[in-house]
C-alpha positions in Angstrom: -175.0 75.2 201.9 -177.1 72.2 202.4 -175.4 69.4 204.0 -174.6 65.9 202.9 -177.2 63.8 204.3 -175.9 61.2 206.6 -173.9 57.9 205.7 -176.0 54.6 205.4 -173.1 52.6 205.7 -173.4 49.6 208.1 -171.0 50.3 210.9 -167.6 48.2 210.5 -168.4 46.5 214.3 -172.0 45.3 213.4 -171.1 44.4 209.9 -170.9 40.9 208.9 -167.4 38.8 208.8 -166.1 38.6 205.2 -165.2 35.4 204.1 -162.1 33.9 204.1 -160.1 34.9 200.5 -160.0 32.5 197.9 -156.2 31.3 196.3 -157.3 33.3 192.7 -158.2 36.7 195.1 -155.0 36.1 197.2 -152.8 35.8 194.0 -154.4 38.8 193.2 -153.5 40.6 196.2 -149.9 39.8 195.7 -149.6 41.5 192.8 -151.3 44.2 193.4 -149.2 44.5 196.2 -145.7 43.6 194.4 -145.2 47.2 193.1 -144.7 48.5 196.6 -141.3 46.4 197.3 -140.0 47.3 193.9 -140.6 51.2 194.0 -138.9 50.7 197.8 -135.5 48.7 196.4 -136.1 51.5 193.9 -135.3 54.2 196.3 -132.6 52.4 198.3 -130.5 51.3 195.1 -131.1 54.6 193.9 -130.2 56.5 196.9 -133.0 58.9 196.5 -133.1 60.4 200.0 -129.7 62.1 198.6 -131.9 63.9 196.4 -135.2 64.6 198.5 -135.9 68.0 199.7 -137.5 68.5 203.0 -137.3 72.0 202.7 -140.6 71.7 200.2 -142.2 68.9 202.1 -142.2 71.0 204.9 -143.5 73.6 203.1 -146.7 71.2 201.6 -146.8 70.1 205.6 -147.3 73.7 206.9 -150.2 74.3 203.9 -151.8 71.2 205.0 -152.1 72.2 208.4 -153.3 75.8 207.5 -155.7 74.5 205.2 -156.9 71.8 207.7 -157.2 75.1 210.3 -158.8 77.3 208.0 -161.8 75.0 206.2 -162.1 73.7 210.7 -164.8 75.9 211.6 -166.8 75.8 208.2 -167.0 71.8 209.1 -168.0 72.6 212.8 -170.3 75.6 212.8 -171.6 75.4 209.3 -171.8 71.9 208.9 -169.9 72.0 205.7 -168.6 68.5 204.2 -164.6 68.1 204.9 -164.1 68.4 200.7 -166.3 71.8 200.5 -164.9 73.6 203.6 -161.0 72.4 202.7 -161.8 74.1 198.7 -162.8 77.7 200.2 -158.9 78.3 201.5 -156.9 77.1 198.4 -160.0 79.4 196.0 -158.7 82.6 198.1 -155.4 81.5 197.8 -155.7 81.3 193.9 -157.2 85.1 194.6 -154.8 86.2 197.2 -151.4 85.4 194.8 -152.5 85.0 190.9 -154.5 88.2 191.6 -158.5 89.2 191.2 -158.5 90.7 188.2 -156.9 87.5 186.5 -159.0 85.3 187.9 -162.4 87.1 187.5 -161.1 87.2 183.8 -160.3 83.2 184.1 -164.3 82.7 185.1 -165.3 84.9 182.2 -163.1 82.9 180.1 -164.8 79.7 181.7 -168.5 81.5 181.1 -167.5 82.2 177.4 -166.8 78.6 176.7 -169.3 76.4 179.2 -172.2 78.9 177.0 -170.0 77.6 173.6 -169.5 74.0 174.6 -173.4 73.9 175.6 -174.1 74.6 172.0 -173.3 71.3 171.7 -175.5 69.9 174.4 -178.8 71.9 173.1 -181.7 68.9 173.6 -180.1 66.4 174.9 -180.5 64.3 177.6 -179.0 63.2 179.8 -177.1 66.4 180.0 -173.2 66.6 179.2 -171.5 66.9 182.9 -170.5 71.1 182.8 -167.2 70.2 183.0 -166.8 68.3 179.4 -169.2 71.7 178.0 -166.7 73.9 179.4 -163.8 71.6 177.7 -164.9 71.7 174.7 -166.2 74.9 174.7 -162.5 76.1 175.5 -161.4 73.6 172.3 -164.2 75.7 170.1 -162.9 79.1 171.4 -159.9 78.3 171.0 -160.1 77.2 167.3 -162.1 80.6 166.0 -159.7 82.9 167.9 -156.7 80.7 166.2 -157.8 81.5 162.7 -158.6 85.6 163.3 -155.4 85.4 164.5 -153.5 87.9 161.8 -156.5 90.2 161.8 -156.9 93.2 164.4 -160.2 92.1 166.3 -158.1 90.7 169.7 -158.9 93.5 171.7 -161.1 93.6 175.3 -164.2 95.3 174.1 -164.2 92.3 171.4 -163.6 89.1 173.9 -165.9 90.6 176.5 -168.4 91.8 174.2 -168.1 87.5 173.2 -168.6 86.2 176.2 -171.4 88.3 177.3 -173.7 87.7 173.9 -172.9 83.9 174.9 -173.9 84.0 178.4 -177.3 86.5 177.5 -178.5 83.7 174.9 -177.6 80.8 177.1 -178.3 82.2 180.6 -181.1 79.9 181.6 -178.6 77.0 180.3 -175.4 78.5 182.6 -178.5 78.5 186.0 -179.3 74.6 185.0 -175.2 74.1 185.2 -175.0 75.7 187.8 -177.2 73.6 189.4 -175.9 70.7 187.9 -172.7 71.2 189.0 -173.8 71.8 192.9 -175.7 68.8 193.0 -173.3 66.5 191.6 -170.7 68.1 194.1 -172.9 67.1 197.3 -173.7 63.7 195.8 -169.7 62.8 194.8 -168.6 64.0 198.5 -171.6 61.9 200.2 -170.6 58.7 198.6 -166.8 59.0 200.2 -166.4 62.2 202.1 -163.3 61.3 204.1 -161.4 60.4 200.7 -163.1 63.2 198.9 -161.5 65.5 201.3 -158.2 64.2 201.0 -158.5 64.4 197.5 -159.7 68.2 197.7 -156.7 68.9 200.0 -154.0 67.2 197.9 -155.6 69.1 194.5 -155.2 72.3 196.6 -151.4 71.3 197.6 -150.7 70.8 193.2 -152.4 74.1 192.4 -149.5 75.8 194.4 -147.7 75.9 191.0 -150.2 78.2 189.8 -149.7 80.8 192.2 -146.4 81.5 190.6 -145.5 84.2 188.5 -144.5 83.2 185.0 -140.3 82.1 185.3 -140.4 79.2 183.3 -137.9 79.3 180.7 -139.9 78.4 177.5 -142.8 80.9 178.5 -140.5 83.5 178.6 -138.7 83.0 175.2 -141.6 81.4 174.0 -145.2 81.1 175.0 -145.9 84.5 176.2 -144.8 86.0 172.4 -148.7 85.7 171.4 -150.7 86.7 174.5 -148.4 90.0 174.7 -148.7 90.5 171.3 -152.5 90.2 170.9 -152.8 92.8 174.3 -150.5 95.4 172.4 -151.1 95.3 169.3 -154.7 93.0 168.7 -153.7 90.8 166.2 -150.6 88.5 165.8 -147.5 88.9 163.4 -147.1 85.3 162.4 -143.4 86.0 161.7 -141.4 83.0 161.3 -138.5 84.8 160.3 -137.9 86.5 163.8 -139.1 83.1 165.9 -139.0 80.0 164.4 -141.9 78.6 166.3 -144.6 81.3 166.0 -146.2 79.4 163.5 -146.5 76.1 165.8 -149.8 74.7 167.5 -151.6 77.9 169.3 -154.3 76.8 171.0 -152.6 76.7 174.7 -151.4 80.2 174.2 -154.5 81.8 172.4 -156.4 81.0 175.7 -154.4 82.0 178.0 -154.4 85.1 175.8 -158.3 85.6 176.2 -158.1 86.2 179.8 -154.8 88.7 179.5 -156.5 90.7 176.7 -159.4 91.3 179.2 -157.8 91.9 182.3 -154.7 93.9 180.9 -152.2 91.4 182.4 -150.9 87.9 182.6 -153.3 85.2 184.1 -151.6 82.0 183.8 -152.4 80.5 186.8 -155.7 81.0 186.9 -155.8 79.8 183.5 -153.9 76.8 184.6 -155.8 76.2 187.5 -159.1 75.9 185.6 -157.4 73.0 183.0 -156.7 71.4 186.7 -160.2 71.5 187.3 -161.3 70.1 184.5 -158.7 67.2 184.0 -159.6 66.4 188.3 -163.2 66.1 186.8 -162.5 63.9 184.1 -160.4 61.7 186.2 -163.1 60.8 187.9 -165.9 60.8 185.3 -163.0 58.0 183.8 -163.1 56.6 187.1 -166.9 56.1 187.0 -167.2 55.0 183.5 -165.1 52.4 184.1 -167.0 51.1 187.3 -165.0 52.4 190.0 -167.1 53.2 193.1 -166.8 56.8 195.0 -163.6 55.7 196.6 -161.8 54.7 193.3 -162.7 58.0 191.9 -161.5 60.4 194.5 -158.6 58.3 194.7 -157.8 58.8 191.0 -158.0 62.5 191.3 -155.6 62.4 194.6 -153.4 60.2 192.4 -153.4 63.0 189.5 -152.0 65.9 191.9 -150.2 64.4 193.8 -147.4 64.1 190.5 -144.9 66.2 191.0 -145.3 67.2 187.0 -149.0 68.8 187.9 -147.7 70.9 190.1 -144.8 71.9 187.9 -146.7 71.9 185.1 -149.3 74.5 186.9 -146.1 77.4 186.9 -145.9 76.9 183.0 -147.0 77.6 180.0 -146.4 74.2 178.2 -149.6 72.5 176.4 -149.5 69.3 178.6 -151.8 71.1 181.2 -154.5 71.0 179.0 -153.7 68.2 177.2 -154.4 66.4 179.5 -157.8 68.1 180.0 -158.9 67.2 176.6 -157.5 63.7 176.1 -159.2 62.5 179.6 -162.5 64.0 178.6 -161.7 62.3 175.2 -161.5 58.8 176.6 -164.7 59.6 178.8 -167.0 59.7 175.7 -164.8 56.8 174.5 -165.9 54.2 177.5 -169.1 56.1 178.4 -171.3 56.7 175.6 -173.5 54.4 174.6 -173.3 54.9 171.1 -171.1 57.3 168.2 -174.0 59.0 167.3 -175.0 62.5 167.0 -173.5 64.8 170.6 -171.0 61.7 171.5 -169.6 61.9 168.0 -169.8 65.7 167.7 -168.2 66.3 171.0 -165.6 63.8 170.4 -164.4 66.1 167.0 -164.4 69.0 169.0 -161.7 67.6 171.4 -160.0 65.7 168.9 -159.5 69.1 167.0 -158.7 70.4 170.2 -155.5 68.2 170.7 -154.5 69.1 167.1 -154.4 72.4 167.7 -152.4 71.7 170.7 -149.4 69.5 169.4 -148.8 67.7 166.8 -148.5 65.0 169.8 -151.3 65.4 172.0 -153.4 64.9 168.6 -151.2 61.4 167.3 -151.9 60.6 171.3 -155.8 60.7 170.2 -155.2 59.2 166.7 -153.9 56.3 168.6 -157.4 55.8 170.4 -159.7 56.1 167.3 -158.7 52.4 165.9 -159.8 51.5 169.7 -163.0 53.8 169.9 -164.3 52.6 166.6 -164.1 48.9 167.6 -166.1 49.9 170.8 -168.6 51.6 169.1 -168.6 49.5 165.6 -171.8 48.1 165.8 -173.7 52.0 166.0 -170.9 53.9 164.0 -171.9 55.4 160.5 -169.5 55.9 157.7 -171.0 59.7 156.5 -171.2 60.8 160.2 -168.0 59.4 161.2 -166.1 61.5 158.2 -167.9 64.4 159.1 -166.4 64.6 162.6 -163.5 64.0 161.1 -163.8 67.1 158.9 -164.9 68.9 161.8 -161.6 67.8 164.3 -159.1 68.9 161.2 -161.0 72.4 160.5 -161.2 73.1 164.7 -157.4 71.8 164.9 -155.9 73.1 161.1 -155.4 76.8 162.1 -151.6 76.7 162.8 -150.9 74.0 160.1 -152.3 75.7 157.6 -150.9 79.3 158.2 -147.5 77.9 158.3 -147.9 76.0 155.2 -148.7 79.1 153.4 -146.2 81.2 155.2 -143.6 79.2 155.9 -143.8 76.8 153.4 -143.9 74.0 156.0 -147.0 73.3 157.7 -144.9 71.7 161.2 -142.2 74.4 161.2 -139.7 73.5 162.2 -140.1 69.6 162.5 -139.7 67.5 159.2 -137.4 70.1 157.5 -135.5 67.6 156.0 -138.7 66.9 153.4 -141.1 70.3 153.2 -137.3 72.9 152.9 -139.0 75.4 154.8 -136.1 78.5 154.1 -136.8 79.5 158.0 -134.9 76.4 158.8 -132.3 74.3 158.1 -132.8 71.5 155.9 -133.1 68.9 159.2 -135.8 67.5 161.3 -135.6 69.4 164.6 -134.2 67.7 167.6 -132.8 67.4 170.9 -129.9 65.3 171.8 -130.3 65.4 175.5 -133.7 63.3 175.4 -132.1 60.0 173.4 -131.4 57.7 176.5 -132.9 54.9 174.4 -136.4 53.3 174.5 -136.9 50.0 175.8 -138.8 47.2 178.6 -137.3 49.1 181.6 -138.5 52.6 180.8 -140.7 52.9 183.1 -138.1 52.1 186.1 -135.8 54.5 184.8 -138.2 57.3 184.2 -139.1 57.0 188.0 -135.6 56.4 189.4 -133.2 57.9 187.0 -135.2 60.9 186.1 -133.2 63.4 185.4 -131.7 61.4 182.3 -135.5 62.3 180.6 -136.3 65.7 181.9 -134.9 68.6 183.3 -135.3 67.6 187.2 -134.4 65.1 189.5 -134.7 61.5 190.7 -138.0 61.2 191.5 -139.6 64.3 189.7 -141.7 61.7 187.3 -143.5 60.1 190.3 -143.7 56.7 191.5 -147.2 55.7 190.1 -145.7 53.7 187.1 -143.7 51.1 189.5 -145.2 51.2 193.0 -149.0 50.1 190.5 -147.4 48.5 187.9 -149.3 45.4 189.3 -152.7 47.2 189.6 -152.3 47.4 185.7 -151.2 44.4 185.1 -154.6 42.9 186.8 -156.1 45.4 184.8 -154.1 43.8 181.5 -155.2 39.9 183.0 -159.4 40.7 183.5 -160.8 40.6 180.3 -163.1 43.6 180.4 -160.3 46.1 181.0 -157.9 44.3 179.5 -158.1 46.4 175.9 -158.2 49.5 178.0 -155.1 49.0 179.8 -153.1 48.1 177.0 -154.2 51.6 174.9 -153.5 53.0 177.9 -149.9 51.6 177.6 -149.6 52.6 173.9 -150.6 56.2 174.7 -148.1 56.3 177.4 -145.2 54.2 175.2 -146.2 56.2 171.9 -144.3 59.8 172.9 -141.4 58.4 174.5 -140.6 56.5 171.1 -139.1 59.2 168.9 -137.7 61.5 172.2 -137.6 60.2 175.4 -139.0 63.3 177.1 -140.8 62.3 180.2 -142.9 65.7 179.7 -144.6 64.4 177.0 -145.7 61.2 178.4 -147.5 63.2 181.1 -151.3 63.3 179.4 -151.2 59.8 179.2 -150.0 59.1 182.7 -152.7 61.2 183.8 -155.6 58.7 181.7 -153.6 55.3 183.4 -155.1 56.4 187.3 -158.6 56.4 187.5 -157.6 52.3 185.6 -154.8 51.9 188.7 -157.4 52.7 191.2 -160.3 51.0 190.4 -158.4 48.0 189.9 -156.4 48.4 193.1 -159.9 48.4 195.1 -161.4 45.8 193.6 -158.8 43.1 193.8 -158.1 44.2 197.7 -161.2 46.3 198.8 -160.0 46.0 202.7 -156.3 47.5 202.1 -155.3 49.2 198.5 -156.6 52.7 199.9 -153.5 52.1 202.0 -151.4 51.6 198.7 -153.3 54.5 197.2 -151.9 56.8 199.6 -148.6 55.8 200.5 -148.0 56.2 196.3 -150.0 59.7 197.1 -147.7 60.5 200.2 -144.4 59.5 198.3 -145.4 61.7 195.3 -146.0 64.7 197.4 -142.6 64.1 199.0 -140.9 64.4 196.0 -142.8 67.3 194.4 -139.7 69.1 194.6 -137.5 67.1 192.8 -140.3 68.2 189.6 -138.6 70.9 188.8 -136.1 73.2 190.4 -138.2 75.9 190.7 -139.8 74.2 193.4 -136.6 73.2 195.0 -135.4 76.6 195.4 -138.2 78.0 197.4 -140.2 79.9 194.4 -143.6 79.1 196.1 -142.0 80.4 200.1 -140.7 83.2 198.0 -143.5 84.0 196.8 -145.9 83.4 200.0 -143.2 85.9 201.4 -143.0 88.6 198.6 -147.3 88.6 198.5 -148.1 91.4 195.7 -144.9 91.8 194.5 -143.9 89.6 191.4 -140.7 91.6 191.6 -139.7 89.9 194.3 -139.7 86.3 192.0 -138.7 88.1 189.0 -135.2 89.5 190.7 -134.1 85.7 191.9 -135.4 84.1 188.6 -135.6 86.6 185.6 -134.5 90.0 186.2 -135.1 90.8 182.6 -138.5 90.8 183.3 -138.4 93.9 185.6 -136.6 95.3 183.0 -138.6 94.7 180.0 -141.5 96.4 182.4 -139.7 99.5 182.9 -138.8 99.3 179.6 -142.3 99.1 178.3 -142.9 102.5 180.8 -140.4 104.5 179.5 -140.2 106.6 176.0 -137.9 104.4 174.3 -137.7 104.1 170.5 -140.3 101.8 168.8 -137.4 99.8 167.4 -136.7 96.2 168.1 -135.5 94.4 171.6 -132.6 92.2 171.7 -131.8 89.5 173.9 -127.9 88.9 173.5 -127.6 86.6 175.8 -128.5 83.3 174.3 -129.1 81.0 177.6 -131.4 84.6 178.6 -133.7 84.9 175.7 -136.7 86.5 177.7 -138.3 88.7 175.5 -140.8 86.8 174.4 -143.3 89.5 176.3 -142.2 91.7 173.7 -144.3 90.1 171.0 -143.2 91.5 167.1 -140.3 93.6 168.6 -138.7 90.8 170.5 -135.3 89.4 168.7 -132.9 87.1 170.1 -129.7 85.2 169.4 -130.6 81.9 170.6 -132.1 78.7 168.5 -135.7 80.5 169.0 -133.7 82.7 165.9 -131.6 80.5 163.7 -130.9 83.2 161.4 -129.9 85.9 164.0 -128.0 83.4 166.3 -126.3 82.6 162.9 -125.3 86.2 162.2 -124.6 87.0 166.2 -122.0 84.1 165.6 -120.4 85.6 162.6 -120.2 89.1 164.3 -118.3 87.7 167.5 -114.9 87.5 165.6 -114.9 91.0 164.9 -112.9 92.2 168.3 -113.6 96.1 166.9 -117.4 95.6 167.0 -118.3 97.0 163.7 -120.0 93.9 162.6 -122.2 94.2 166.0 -123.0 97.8 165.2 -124.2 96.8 161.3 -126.1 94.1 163.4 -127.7 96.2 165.2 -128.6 98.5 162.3 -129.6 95.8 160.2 -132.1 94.1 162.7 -133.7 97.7 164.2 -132.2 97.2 167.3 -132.9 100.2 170.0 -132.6 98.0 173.0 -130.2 95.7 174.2 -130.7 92.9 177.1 -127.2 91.5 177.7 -125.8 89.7 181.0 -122.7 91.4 182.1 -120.6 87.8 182.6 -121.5 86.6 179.3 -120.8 89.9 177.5 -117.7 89.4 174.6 -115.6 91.7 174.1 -117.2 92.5 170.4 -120.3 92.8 171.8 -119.0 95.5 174.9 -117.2 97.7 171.5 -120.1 97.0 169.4 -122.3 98.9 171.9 -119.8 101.8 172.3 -119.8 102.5 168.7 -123.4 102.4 168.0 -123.5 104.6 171.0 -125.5 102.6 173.0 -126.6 103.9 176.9 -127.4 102.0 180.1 -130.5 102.3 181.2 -131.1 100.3 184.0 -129.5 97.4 185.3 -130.7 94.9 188.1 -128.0 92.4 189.5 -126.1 90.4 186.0 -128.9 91.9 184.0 -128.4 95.2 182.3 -130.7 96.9 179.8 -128.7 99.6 177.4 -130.6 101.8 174.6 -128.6 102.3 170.7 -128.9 104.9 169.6 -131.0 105.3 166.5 -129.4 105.1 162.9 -130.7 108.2 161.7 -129.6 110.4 165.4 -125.9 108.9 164.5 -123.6 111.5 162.4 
């Protein structure tokens, strides 16, 4: 690799004296400044050192060090800048625990869509940055797979045969980004190698989420419904009746489905670890459309994963991952084009339909910035073109909507019941109590000190960016040319936490606020704020743990530990998963799987035949409910009969005693059983006498 050429930076003891500060910069300087004392009372009124974990601290201590020992000799024999050398180590990492075959399927997945997204880019100059092609390109691929959907065509021969058509016609195209991308790689490290490297090292340090198996709760009564489905069977049931969210926003799961259907197995963190990438690119593409130097830019991206929800995040399956992707890149073209005409406007409707197709939130998050990027732009925007993209956005985004409107009768099953009377759910808007601490002034404080009140994790878990910079944005709010900017930036972050005050869904937006914080922070205090920057960076990191407590048990050690064996995870976490494998190897019965365990509804990975008694079910947990009375377990055994049932997932300290006779008289049989988890096999109706 060709090495940066040599800094022309005057050296600090030969540079000139800098004047003396004036009162306005000094005021300035306070503020910016005043954040720091707050987030520390913060901490001390809170207590939070109760609640920090060294155990994981010591853990991202030891992978610094390796990392700094590994990438060593690449900077001293091969000359390698600190930023390339330190991203070799955490790139065989990704290999080394999400596996080779997912990730090789993740780069033809990122193939697939930077030939699609360039599509978009065919003529013009300058050329889209590679990363915003590939981001959109994902948003395209994701849309056409979302409506084939219900027909059979999901099958490896198909996505692969896809993806290499795309990359034959564009190949020239994928060399030039390839290029592109090298270039502006050396040329981002030269102009702040030492921060660039920090930042590459604390990116590698978040993506330690992805090297987890999948044990998050929602993927595995959730998420993972559609990518196992489409792998088994090549198309999707779309069966609201057996989960009552099959019919919600797809397009996170339909993409992490393209890699799985290739490579025959789950690649979620690879998958995940790409939507890093390309939200770390747009952070500081942000960054530099909004005139921050080299140093403001790597800072940003240090800021973004160095919050404990990125890292979190990067072990799930939920949409904010790429999200966030989409809305940064959306904001990009926002402050950066020159004018809404013709690619800028074309690429903005391709992310806009992107977020739709997401969540019903991440798309209201963008509808809150049109108002904004149509006054920026008013003076070059076009009435015909601008209802065009917005034909475009709803037809990329409508997919999930629109099946559900004519399956379900309710195109958001299951929100807004109360008005479309979808029969799949009761006649209420969907809810969750737990997330209604109230919404007011001091939000913010309490998200960062009082976490655990507005997500499931702990005092800290949020990150301290929204107090320790509060001043940076408000300087940001005071200077006229970013002063519209940081207050959409506020709105974005406010308009989530209005109806639920889930801090999860406030996490896209966070992410847009920190190339604004950084480039704020160094100019007002050029000498100092990368100081600020990186204490905030430091605390963050400390209290990566208290994210979620996944992390605070030792999943990533365990992991480290257990190398090659998802087992080893799957036994401390989610034992059905083991289970559901070597139920998946066996001869059973092609009848239906049932979860009866409604706090241990993982079989999601069962796709059509998956059935559960928890609120995924309303029905089912409904008649599960009415069966319990019946101490003789006859109304368990109709159950059973009723709903197909040939195989049963109970935990054995949760078990009633209806349920333990309902499985003796539909002569049901162990199997297998791992710890609390047991796995028994009814016998069919028509083998009974």
């Amino acid at each position: 690799m060709i090495p940066p050429p040599a800094s022309t930076s005057i050296p600090p003891a030969l540079a000139p004296p800098l004047p003396a500060a004036a009162p306005a910069e000094r005021r300035q300087v306070a503020l910016l400044w005043l954040g720091l004392p707050l987030c520390a009372f913060g901490i001390f009124h809170y207590r939070l050192w109760e609640q920090w974990h060294s155990g994981r601290f010591g853990e991202l201590l030891l992978l610094s060090l390796l990392a700094w020992g590994l990438a060593w000799p690449l900077r001293k024999f091969a000359r390698w800048s600190w930023a390339t050398a330190l991203a070799l180590p955490w790139c065989l990492a990704l290999l080394l625990f999400a596996g080779v075959v997912p990730v090789m399927a993740t780069l033809a997945l990122a193939t697939t869509a930077l030939a699609l997204g360039g599509l978009l880019d065919a003529r013009s100059s300058p050329r889209m940055p590679p990363a915003l092609q590939i981001t959109c390109g994902l948003a395209l691929l994701g849309a056409l797979l979302g409506w084939l959907l219900p027909l059979p065509v999901h099958f490896r021969w198909s996505y692969l045969g896809l993806g290499l058509l795309l990359a034959g016609l564009r190949r020239k195209q994928l060399l030039e980004c390839a290029r592109s991308l090298r270039e502006d790689w050396m040329q981002s490290v030269a102009a702040a190698p030492r921060i660039a490297g920090i930042a590459v090292l604390a990116l590698g340090l978040a993506s330690t989420g992805s090297w987890l198996p999948t044990l998050q709760v929602d993927d595995l009564g959730y998420h993972l419904r559609l990518p196992w489905e489409l792998l088994e069977q090549g198309r999707y049931a779309m069966d609201p009746e057996t989960h009552v969210w099959a019919l919600a926003p797809w397009l996170g799961d339909v993409l992490q489905a393209f890699p799985q259907v290739i490579a025959g197995e789950e690649a979620r963190g690879p998958v995940n670890a790409l939507w890093m990438l390309l939200t770390a690119s747009g952070v500081w593409r942000l960054g530099k459309a909004l005139g921050g130097d080299a140093r403001a830019n790597w800072a940003a991206m240090a800021l973004y994963a160095s919050l404990p929800l990125t890292a979190s995040l990067a072990g799930s399956m939920q949409t904010e991952t790429p999200t966030a992707a989409l809305l940064v890149w959306l904001v990009v073209l926002i402050v950066q084009a020159t004018e809404v005409r013709g690619r800028g406007l074309l690429c903005g409707a391709v992310l806009v339909g992107g977020l739709l197709a997401l969540k019903l939130a991440a798309a209201a998050a963008a509808l809150v910035l049109l108002p904004w990027a149509m006054w920026r732009h008013r003076n070059s925007l076009r009435l015909l073109p601008a209802l065009a993209a917005a034909a475009m956005a709803l037809a990329l985004g409508a997919s999930s909507y629109a099946y559900a409107w004519i399956i379900a009768g309710n195109p958001f099953l299951p929100l807004f019941n109360t008005y479309f009377h979808s029969p799949y759910f009761q006649a209420a808007d969907f809810d969750d109590v737990r997330w209604h601490a109230g919404f007011n002034a001091l939000l913010p404080w309490r998200l960062t000190f009082d976490t655990s009140r507005y997500l499931e994790a702990f005092a800290g878990g949020g990150g301290f960016v929204l107090v320790a910079l509060s001043g940076g944005w408000v300087l940001a709010l005071m200077q006229r040319r970013t002063s519209l900017i940081a207050m959409m930036m506020a709105v974005s972050i406010a308009l989530p936490l209005i109806p639920m005050q889930y801090l999860r869904y406030a996490f896209p937006a966070c992410v847009l606020l920190l190339p604004l914080l950084a480039t704020t922070a160094l100019r007002a205090d050029p000498r100092h704020a990368a100081w600020l920057l990186g204490s905030v960076c430091l605390l963050n990191f400390a209290f990566q743990a208290n994210g979620h407590w996944m992390l605070r048990t030792g999943a990533v050690k365990e992991t480290i530990l257990a190398l090659g064996d998802d087992h080893a995870s799957f036994r401390h976490y989610a034992p059905e998963r083991i289970l559901l494998a070597q139920l998946r190897g066996s001869p059973a019965s092609a009848g239906n799987v049932l979860a009866m365990d409604p706090d241990s509804a993982w079989v999601a990975e069962m796709g059509a035949r998956a059935r559960t008694t928890s609120r995924y079910d309303p029905s089912l947990a409904a008649a599960a409910t009415a069966a319990d009375p019946d101490a003789s377990g006859d109304a368990w055994r109709s159950l059973f009969q009723k709903e197909n049932i040939t195989e049963v997932l109970l935990r054995k300290k949760t078990l009633t005693e209806a349920q333990r006779n309902g499985l003796r008289r539909a002569n049901a049989t162990l199997r297998a059983e791992l710890g609390e988890a047991q796995w028994w096999s009814v016998e069919p109706q028509e083998a009974r006498p």
